[in-house]
Every structure is written in structure tokens, then in C-alpha cells.
C-alpha positions as CSV (number, residue, x, y, z in Angstrom):
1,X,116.6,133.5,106.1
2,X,113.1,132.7,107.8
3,X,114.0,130.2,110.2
4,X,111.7,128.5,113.1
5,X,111.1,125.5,110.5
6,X,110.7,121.8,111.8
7,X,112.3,119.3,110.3
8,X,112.2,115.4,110.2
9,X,115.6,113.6,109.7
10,X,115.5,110.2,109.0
11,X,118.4,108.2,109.9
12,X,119.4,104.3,108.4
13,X,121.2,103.5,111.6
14,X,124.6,104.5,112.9
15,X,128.3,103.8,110.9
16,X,128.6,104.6,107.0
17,X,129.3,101.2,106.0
18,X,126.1,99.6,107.2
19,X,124.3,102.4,108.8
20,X,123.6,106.5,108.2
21,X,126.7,108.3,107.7
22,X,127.8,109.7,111.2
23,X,129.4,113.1,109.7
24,X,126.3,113.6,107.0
25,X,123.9,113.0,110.3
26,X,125.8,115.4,112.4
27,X,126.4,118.2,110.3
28,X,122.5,117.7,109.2
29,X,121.4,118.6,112.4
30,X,124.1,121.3,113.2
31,X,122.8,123.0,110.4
32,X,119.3,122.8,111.1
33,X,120.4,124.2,114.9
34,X,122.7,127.2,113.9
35,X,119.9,128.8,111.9
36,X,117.3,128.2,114.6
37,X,115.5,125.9,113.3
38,X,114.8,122.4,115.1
39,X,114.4,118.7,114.5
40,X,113.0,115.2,115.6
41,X,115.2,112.4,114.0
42,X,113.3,109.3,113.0
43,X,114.4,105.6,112.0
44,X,112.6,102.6,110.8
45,X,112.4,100.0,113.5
46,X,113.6,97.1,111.5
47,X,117.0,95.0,111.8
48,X,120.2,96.1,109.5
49,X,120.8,94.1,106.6
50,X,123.8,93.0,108.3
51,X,126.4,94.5,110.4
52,X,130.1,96.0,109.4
53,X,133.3,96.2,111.7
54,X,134.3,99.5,110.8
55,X,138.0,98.8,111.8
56,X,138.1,95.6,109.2
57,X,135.7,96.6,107.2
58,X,134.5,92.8,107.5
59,X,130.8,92.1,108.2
60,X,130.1,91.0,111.5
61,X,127.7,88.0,113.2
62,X,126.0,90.2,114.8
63,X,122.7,91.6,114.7
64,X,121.6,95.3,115.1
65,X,118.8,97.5,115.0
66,X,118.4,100.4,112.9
67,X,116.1,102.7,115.4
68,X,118.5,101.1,118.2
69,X,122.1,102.3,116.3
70,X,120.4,105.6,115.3
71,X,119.4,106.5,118.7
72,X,123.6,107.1,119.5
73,X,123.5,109.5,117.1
74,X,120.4,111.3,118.2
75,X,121.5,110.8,121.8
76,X,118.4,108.8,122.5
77,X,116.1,111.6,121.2
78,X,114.7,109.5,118.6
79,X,111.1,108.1,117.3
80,X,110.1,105.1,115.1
81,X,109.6,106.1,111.6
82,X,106.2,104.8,111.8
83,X,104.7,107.3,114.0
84,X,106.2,110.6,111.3
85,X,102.9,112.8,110.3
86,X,103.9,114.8,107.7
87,X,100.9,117.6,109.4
88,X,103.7,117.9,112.1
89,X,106.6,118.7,110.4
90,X,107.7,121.8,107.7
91,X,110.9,119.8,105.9
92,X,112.2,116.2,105.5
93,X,115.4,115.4,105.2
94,X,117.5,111.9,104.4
95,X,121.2,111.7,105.3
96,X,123.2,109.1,103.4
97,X,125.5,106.5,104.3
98,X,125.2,102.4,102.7
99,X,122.4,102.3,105.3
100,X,120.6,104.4,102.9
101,X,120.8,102.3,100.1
102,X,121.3,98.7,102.9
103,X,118.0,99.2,105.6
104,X,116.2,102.1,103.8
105,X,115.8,100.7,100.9
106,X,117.2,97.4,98.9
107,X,119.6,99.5,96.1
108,X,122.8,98.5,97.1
109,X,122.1,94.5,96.6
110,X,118.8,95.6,93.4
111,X,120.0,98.5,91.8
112,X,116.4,100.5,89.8
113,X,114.5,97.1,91.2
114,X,115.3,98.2,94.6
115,X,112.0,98.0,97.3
116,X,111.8,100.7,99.6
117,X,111.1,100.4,103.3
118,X,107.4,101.3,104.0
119,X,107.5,103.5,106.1
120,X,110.5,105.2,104.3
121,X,108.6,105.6,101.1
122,X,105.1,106.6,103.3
123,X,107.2,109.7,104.8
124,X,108.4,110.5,101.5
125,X,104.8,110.3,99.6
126,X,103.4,111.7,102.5
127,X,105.5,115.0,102.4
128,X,105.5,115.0,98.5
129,X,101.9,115.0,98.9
130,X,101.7,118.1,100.9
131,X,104.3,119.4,98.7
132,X,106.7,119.9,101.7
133,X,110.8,119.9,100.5
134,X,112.3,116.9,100.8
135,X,116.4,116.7,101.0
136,X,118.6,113.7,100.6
137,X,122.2,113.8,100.4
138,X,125.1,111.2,99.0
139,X,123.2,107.7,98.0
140,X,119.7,108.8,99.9
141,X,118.5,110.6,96.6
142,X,118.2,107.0,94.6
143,X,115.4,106.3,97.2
144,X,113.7,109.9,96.1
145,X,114.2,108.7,92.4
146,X,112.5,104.8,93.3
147,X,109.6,106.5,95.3
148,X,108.6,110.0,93.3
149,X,110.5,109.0,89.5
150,X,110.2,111.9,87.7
151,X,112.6,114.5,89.6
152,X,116.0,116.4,89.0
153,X,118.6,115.1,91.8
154,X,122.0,114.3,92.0
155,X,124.4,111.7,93.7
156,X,127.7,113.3,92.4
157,X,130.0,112.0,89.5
158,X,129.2,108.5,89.2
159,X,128.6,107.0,86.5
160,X,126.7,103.7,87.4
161,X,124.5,104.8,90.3
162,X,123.5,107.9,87.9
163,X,122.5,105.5,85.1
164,X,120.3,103.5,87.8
165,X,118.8,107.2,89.0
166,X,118.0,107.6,85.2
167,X,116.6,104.0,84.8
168,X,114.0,104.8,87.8
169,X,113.0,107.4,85.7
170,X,114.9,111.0,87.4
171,X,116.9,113.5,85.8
172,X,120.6,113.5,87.0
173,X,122.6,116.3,87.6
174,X,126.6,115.8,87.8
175,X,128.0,118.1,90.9
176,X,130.6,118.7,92.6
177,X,131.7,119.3,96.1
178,X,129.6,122.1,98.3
179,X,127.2,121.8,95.1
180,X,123.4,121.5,95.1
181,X,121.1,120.9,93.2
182,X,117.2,121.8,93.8
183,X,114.4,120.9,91.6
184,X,111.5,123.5,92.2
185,X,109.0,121.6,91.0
186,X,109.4,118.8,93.0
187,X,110.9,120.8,96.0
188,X,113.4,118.0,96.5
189,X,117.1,119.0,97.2
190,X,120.1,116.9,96.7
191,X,123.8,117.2,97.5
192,X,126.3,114.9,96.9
193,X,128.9,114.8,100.0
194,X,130.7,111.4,100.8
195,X,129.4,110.3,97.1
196,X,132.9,112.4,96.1
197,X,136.1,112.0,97.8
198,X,134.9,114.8,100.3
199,X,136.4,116.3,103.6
200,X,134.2,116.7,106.4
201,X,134.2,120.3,105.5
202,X,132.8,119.6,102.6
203,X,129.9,117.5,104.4
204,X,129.5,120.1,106.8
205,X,129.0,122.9,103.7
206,X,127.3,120.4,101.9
207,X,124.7,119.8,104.4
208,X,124.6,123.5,105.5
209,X,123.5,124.7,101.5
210,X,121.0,121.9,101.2
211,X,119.3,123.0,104.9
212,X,119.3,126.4,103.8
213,X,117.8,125.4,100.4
214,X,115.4,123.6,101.8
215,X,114.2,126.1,104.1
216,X,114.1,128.8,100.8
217,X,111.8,126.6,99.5
């Protein structure tokens, strides 16, 4: 497998209820690492939509950043998402989480009326334009289907959220676990992980097959 490539991961913050998905993240850049490839994780420097105790599962009063709660998981090694340059970097790549769908974009309160962040939707055009891949795994792939439309992705076996993938105007692919699925055309690659009842196994296969079919693209 040619490795060497650089990729962009962009994070939604830090906890799966209200930020990225900690074991996606991780076994995102684990994979990138064991095949020798590297990485610069990003984040947009806004505020969550709110903030979750992940003990209670009860929302919280207080007030986070996203770029502030991603930096734990990128141990500080982290940039706003406003200075990514698609010129500077081979692959981009979009763990999930209810970040994803909270402080990426607006899906999880809008559904297919959903507003992406801007300078979410700038990376993703920006790539798209260059036609560099672009991967997105569990509910990230909803923000490839708002921003590009037309292209074959897949958030698992759900019913709803693959009816709103269809509504933005994507072509949904039912998968299951340590499944794929990688539109070509588009070079976009999807993988559904915590969207199933998943072990972190399955995440960490999950994420390993769509880093190594992004980097075949």
C-alpha cells in the first residue's frame, strides 16, 4: 500500500454525546500511524451546541469549546479549521460522534434542512474540488450528503437518517459492521461504526478499511 499520505482529520469536539466520538477519533489516527502515514487534526473554533455529562447522560450548564475539547484528543496538536488548505494535505477525513451532526453541522435538531459549519463545508468543497478522497464515518457522512448531494455513502441500517441522506439528494448503501462503502466517482468513503451496535473492534477495523481505502484512492 503506498503510504507517506497526509491527512486532515476534522474533529467536532471531544465525548460522543455532544462532541466527536473518542474511539472513532482514536482508531482514525492509529490507522493513519500504523501504515506510515501522518496527520494534522483540525476543529472548528466555535462553542458546542451544548454540553452532555457523560455519566447522566443529562446536558450540562456549562459551556465548551469545540477546538478547546478536541485538543484532549489530539493532545494539544491541533489547528482551527479555518486555517485547512486543501494544497497541503493528500486526504480528509471526518470521524463521527452527535458532535458531528450537534457543532459540525445542524442535522441532529434539522434533519435534510441541516446548515453546515463554514468552514466544515469549505474543507469539504475545497477537497472535492481538487478531487482529493474525503472519508466520514458513523453520522459524519449526512454532512458529505448536505454539502456534495449527489454521492453513494452509508450511515449503517437506519432507516430514518438513510431517508434524510436520500432527501439531500445521496445514494444510500445499507452495511454492516467492518463494511465500506466507496464511491469512485466522488472519491468519498464511508463506514458505519457506532451507527450499529459495534465493539471498539469493530471501530478500530472500521476505521482501519476506510484509511486504507482512502489511501487506494
Amino acid at each position: 500500500m503506498e503510504a507517506k499520505k497526509k491527512f486532515a482529520v476534522v474533529l467536532a469536539g471531544c465525548g460522543v454525546y455532544d462532541g466527536a466520538e473518542i474511539h472513532e477519533a482514536v482508531m482514525t489516527l492509529y490507522a493513519i500511524d500504523r501504515i506510515g502515514s501522518r496527520y494534522q487534526v483540525f476543529a472548528p473554533d466555535v462553542m458546542q451546541h451544548h454540553v452532555i455529562n457523560h455519566l447522566t447522560g443529562q446536558p450540562s450548564e456549562e459551556k465548551r469549546n469545540v477546538l478547546a475539547e478536541a485538543a484532549r484528543i489530539a493532545r494539544g496538536k491541533i489547528q482551527p479549521l479555518k486555517e485547512f488548505r486543501a494544497s497541503d494535505f493528500d486526504i480528509l477525513i471526518l470521524p463521527g460522534g452527535f458532535g458531528a451532526a450537534k457543532n459540525l453541522c445542524s442535522f441532529a435538531f434539522d434533519g435534510p434542512d441541516c446548515t453546515v459549519n463554514p468552514d466544515v463545508e469549505q474543507a469539504i468543497l475545497s477537497m472535492h474540488k481538487a478531487n482529493k478522497p474525503i472519508g466520514a464515518l458513523c453520522i459524519a457522512p449526512v454532512i458529505l450528503a448536505k454539502v456534495l448531494g449527489n454521492v453513494k455513502l452509508t450511515i449503517g441500517q437506519d432507516t430514518e437518517t438513510a431517508a434524510a441522506v436520500v432527501k439531500l439528494g445521496a445514494t444510500h448503501q445499507p452495511t454492516h459492521h467492518r463494511e465500506v462503502v466507496v464511491d469512485k466517482a466522488n472519491k468519498v468513503v464511508t463506514s458505519p461504526c457506532y451507527m450499529l451496535d459495534a465493539s471498539i473492534t469493530d471501530i478500530a477495523e472500521g476505521a482501519r478499511l476506510a484509511v486504507e481505502a482512502l489511501v487506494a484512492l
